[in-house]
N, C-alpha and C positions, 0 to 999 in steps of 0.2 A: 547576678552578674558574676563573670570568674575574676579572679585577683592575678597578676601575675607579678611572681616572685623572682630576683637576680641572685646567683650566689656567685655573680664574677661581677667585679668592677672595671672589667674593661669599657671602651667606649662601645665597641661592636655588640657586647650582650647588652648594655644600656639601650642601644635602639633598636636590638630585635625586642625587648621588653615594650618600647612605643610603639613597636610597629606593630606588634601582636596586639597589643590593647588596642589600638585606631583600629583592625579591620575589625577584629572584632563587635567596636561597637559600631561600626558602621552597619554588619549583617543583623545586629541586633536593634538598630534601630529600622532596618528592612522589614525584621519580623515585627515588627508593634511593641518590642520590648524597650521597656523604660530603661536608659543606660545610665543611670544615676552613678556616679563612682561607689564600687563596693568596699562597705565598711569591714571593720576588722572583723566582724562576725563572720566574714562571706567564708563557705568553709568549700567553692570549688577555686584552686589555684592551680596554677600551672607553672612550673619552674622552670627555669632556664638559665646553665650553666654549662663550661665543661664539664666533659666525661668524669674524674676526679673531684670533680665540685660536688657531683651527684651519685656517684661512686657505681660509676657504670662501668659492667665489664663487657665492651664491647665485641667481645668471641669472635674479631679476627683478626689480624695483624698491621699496622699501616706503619711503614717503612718510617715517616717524620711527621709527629702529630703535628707540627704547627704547621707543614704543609698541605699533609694531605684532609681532605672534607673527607668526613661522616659523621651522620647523626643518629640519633637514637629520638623515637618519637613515642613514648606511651601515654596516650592521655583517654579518658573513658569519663565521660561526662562531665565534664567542664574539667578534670581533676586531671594532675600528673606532670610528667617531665618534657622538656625539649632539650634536650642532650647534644655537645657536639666535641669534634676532636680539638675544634680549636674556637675562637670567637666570632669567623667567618663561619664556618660550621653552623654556630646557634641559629646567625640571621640566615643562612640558608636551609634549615631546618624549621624555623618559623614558614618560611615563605612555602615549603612545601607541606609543611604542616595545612596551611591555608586553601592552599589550592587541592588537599584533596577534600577540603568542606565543600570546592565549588568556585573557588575563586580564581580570576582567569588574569593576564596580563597579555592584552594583544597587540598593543603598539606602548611606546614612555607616550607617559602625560596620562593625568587623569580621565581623558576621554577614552583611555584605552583600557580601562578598570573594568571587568564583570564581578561583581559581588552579589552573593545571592542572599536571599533570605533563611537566616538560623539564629534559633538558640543557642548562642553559646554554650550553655549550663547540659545542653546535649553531645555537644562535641564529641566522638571517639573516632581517634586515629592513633595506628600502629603502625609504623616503618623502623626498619633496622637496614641502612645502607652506606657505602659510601663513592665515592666517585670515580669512575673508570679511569679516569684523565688526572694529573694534576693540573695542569697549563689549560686554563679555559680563558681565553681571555682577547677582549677587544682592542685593536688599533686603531686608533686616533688618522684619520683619513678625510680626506673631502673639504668643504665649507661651512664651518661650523660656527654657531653662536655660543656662550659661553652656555645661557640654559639647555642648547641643544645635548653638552657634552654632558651636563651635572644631568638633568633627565634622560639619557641613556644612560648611564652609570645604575640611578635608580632604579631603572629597568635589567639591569644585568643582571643580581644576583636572582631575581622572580622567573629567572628562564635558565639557573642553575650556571653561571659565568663566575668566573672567581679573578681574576684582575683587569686591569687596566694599564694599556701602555701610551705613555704620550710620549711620541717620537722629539727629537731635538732636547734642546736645554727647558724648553718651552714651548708651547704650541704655537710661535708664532705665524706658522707659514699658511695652516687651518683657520684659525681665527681670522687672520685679514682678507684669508679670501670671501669672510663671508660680510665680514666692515666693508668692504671693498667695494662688495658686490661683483668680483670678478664675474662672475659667469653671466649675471645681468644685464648685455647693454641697456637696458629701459632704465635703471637705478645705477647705475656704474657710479663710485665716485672718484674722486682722483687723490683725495686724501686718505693716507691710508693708516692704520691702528699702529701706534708708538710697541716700541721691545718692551719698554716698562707694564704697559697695559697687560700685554702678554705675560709678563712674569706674573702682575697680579692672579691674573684667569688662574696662571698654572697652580700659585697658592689653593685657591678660593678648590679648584678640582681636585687639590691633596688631600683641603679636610673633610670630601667628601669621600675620600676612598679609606680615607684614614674612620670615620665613622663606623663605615659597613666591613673593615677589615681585610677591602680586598686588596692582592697586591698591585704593587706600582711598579711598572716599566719604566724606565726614563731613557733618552738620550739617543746612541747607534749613531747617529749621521752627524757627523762636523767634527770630532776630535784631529783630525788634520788639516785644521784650518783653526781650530780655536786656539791651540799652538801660539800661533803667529799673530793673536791678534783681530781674526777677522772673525765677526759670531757668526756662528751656524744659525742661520735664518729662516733657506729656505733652498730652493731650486732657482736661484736667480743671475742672470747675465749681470754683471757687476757693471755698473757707466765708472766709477773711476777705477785709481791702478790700484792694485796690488802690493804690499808691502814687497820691497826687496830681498828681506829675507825669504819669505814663501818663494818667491821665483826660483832664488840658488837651492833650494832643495827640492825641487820640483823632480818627477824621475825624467827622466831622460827618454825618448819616444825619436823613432826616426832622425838622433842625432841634434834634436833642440829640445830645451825646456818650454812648457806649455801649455794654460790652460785651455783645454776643450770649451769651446763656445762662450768662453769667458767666464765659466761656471765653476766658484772654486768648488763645488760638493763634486763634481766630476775629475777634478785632477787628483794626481796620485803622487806621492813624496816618493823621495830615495829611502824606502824602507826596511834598507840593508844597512843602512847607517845608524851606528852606536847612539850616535847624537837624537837624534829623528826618535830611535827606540826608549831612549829614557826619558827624552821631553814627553811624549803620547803615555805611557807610565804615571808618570809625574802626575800626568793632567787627569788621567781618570781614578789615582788614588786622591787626590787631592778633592774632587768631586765627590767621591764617595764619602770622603769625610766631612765635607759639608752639609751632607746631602745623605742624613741618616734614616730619612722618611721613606728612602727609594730601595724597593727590595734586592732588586734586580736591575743593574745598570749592563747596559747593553754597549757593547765595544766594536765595532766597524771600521775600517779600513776608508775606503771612499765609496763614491756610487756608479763606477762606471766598469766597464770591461775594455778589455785590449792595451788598456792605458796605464800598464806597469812599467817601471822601469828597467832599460835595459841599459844598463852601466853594466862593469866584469864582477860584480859582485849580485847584486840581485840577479843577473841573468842567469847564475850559478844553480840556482836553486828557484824552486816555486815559490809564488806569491805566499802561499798558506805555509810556509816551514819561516819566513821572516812575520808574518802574522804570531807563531804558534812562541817564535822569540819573544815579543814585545806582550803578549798575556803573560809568560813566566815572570816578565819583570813585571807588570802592573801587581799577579799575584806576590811577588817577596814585598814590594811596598806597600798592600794592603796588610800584610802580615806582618810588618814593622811599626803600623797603628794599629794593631790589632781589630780590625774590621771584618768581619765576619760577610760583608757584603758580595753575592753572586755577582759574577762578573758573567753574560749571555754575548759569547761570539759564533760565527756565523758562517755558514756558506753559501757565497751569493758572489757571481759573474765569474772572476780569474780566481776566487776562492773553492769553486768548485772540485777542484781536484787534490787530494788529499795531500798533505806532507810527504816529502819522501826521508828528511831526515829528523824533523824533529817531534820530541811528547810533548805533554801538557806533564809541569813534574806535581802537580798538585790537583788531579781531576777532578775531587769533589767541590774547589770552589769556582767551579766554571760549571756552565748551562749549554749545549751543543742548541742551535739554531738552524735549520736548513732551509732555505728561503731561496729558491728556486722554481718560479714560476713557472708553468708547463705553458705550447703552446693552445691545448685542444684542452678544454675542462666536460668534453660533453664525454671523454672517457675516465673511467676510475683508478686512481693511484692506488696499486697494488705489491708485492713485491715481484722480483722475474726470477727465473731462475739459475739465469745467467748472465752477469753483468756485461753489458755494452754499452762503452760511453768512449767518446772521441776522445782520441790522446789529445793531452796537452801539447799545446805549439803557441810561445810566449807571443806577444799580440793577436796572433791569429786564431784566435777561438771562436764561435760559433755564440750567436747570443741567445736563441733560444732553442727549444729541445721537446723531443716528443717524451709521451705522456711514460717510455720505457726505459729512457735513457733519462729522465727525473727522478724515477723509481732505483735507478742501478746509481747516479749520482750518492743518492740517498743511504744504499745498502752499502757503497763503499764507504764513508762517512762512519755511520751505525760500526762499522768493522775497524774501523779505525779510534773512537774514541773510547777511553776506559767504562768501565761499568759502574764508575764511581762518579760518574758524568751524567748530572741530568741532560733532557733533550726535547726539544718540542719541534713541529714543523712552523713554521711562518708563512701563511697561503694569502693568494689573493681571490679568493672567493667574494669579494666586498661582502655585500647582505646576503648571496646567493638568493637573490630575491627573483629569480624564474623559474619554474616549479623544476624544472629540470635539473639547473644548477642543485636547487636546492636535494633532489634526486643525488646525482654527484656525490655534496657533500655528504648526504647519510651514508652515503656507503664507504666514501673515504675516511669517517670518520669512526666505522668501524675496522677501518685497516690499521689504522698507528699504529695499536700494540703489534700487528705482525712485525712492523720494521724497527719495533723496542722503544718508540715514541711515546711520549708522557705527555700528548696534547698538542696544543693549537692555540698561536696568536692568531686571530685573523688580522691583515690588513685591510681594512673597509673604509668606507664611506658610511659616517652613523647617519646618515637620513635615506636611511635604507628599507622602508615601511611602508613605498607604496609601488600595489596600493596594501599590501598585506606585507606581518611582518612573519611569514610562515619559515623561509631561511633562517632568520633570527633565529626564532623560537626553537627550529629544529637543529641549530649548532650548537646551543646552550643545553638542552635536554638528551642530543646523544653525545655530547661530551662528558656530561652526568654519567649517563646511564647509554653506554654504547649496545647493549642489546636491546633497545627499542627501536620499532620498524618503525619504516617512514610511515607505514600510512594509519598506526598508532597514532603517532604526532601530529598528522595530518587532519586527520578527521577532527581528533579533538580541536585542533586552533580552530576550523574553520565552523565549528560546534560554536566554538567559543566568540569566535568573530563575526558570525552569520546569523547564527541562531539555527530554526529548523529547516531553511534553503540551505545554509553550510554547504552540503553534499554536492549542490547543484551548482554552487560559484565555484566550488574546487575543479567541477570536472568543466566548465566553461573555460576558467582562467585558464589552464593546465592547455583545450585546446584551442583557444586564440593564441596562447605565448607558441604554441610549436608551429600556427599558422605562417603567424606573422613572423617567424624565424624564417622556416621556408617563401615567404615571400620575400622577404629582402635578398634573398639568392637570385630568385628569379626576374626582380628587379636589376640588381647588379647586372646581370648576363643578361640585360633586356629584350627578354623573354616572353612570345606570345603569352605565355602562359600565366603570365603573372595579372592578368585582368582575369582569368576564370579565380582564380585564388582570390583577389580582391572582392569579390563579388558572393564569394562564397565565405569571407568573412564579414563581409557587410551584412549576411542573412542571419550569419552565426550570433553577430551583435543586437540585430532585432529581436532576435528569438529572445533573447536575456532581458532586452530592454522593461518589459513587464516585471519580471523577478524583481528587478534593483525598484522597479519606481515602486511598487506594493510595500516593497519594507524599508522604505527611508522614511514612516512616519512612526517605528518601531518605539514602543515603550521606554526599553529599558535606551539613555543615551549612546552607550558604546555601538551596542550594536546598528545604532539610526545615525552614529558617525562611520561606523564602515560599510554603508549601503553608498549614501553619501560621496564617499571617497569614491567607492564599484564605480560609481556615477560618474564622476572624472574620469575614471578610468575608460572609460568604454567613448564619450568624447571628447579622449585623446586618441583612439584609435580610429575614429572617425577623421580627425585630424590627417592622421598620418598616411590614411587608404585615397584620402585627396589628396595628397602630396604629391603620393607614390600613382597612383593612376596620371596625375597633368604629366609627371618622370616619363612612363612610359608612351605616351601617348604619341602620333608620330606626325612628325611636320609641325608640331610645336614647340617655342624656342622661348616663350614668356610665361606660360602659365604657371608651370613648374616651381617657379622664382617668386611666381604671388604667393601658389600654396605653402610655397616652402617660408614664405614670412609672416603667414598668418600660424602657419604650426610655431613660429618662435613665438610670435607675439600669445597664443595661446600657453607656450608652456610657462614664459616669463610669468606671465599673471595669474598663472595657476601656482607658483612658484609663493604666488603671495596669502593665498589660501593654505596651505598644504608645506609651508616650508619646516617643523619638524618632522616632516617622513620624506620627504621628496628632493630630490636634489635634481634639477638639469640633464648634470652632462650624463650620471646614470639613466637616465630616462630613453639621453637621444642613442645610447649602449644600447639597452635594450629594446627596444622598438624601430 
């Protein structure tokens, strides 16, 4: 058997040492090898440390070892190093270490494990790399149980991810939607998950990120309203009042103070106000130093657009130059406890347009953000070569934006902040889980470094897996490693999740999702034509129906749970071509309304099957 040795006491090399020992012997107990624990005599080890712990010269430069991953891999028969620049490094150096013995990760949870059969005592892998990106990292989105979160996490760094953000003080607004059952009527309940509960989770998912080394987002949405009192929760219409104080510093809008839809995350304070600016300071140096676990605290304004204040002072000036005031002071009162903690602000709605008078007087402790959704994702974020983007005009701005004036948003930004200013984009790609999207991301995600971008938070929905987690995999891996083609990545997940069909589900899946895209058009514009389409993915579906059912009694389990899932897959599009055909059909005013309630009743209780990969309202998005 091989031994593996630590020469770092961190917690993150502590469990790439477990984690390397578990697969290990799990391939070894594949082969027929006795996994007896190896005594001192065992003379194949494998070490694992930092670069300095093993006295690696790693022969290229990386701007901040504790941020930036690489690893160093030499090992030749059971024997040698796993190297990294930092303690996330190691466990992400193990995992790829692993995977190129053979070992696959295709959806979290153990039914998504390929492990293959090996000797350890044979092992040789050599890799010298590090990672394109620094900012690899998942946003806490959707209806989530507390396992759902910690098993995507476990899965993040096995596809090359390196943090985790959970939005708010706490997850609360995620977690109950999924206590809840929000999305559910068949299970809906009416009691719903306490704050406390919530803080619990959020602990319980610190010391798991805290294990594996990777970092931690916190916060963005509610510092003007935790001010005053009320916690940031969620996106909710409030049934009682308002503190009075929150009212009188409310901004000014058409001449009255006012929350929009009763939603305080949508109203916007007088943020030209000295007062307003050292409270918001106060609160997120105050946070940070509570709150030493959290790398990166994220700083936001509110969530809404058009709804700045117009009093004679904020009108003076842009949203973002009374923003770019109120970071100067969070950073002097970080600097006064001596807190080394990144502060990550942002632009997003009335933020979009650049300061006209004021810096950031301290750029390296702040993180540049750009979180401006496009409207069309089926084109690719590139730079232009000439910036157009609509003047500013105080409430009346435009809410969203084509895919070139996202791009010019961005390059004015990138132009505006110091070089001493990290930066990552903040996308909504969820899982990019339709091969197209997932198309998209590759290539976007070989764009950042044009526009001096250091990565990618995604905002997603983590029950994002079905019925494949190929977006996943492929945001994780060209965020790694941005010269890899999509259909590199492609081939292999669907190798890895299919087995020897793989080829033939990719080019299926691939043309039913462009089908059934094109059919909901011609649905919409009910359109003859949308029964030749239906009709012709109902043959497209038949033809497959043999492939899935031959390999759902597949050997190895992973691969006989994602034949399985194909299976749902395919009647749920069955589903939905009955929906949409009663839709179209003419001189019928009921049938539509049956189909359309046996497809919920279908997705609901597939919901119960299938609920770590599968989420609802993503499903009824894409189909």
């Amino acid at each position: 058997m091989v031994k593996t040795m630590v020469s770092n006491l961190s917690p993150a090399v502590g469990y790439s040492a477990y984690e390397l020992s578990r697969y290990l012997g799990m391939m070894a107990k594949k082969a027929g090898i006795e996994s007896s624990p190896p005594g001192p005599e065992t003379n194949r080890v494998i070490k694992l440390g930092l670069f300095e712990d093993l006295g690696i010269d790693l022969g290229f430069e990386l701007e901040d070892r504790s941020l930036d991953d690489a690893y160093v891999i030499d090992v030749k028969d059971g024997s040698g190093i796993i190297a990294g620049s930092n303690s996330r490094s190691v466990l992400l150096g193990v995992y790829r270490f692993l995977r190129e013995l053979g070992c696959r990760w295709v959806r979290p949870g153990k039914d998504g494990e390929r492990i293959p059969a090996l000797d350890p005592g044979k092992a040789s892998v050599k890799v010298k790399e590090k990672a394109s990106y620094r900012h690899r990292t998942v946003c806490i989105e959707g209806a989530v149980s507390l396992e759902n979160v910690i098993d995507v996490i476990d899965w993040m760094p096995k596809a090359g991810f390196s943090g985790f953000y959970m939005q708010f003080r706490e997850g609360y607004t995620f977690f109950n939607r999924w206590y809840s059952r929000e999305e559910n009527y068949k299970k809906k309940r009416e009691q719903t998950m306490d704050l406390e509960t919530a803080r619990e989770f959020t602990r319980l998912v610190e010391r798991e990120l805290l294990k594996r080394g990777l970092f931690y987002h916190s916060v963005g949405h509610g510092w003007h309203t935790e001010i005053f009192g009320i916690p940031a929760m969620g996106w909710f219409m409030e049934k009682g009042q308002f503190p009075q104080e929150f009212l009188d510093n409310l901004a000014i809008v058409d001449g009255r103070r006012m929350v929009p839809w009763n939603n305080a995350m949508l109203a916007a304070l007088c943020y030209s106000d000295e007062k307003i600016q050292e409270r918001l300071a106060r609160e997120v140096a105050n946070y940070a130093e509570a709150h030493p676990e959290v790398d990166y605290v994220h700083f936001w304004l509110d969530d809404w657009y058009n709804n700045k204040c117009e009093c004679e002072r904020c009108a003076a000036e842009r949203p973002a130059d009374h923003y770019i005031r109120i970071l100067n002071r969070i950073d002097e009162k970080l600097t006064e406890k001596g807190l080394s903690t990144k502060v990550v602000f942002l632009a997003y709605c009335d933020l979009l347009w650049v300061p006209r008078n004021e810096r950031l007087k301290n750029p390296g402790r702040f993180v540049f953000m750009y979180a401006n959704g496009r409207k069309d994702y089926s084109k690719v974020l590139k730079p232009v070569e000439k910036i157009g983007i609509p003047e500013y005009k105080q409430n009346k701005n435009p809410g969203s934006f084509s895919v070139e004036e996202v791009a010019g948003f961005l390059q004015s930004w990138m132009n505006f902040i110091d070089d001493a200013t990290d930066s990552f984009i903040f996308e909504y790609y969820s899982g990019a889980d339709t091969i197209a999207l997932a198309r998209v991301v590759s290539e976007d995600i070989k764009n950042y470094c044009r526009f001096g971008l250091n990565g990618l938070v995604n905002c997603q929905q983590l029950r994002v897996f079905f019925p494949n987690g190929l977006g996943m995999e492929l945001m994780g891996r060209t965020l790694w490693n941005k010269d890899l083609s999509f259909d590199e990545i492609a081939d292999d997940y669907f190798q890895a999740a299919y087995g020897e069909d793989g080829r033939k589900c990719f080019e299926f899946t691939e043309a039913v999702q462009q089908k059934m895209e094109e059919l909901k058009k011609l649905v919409d514009k009910e359109s003859p034509e949308a029964v030749k389409e239906m009709d012709a993915i109902l043959e497209l579906v038949s033809s497959f129906e043999g492939v899935v059912d031959r390999n759902l009694g597949a050997k190895d389990p992973c691969l006989s749970r994602s034949w399985h899932i194909m299976k749902r897959y395919l009647e749920l599009i069955r589903h939905f071509l009955d929906y949409y055909r009663a839709k179209v059909a003419p001189h019928i005013t009921v049938a539509w309304q049956i189909y359309k309630h046996r497809l919920d009743e279908f997705i609901r209780d597939l919901e119960d099957e299938l609920q770590p990969i599968m989420q609802p309202s993503l499903v009824y998005r894409r189909l």
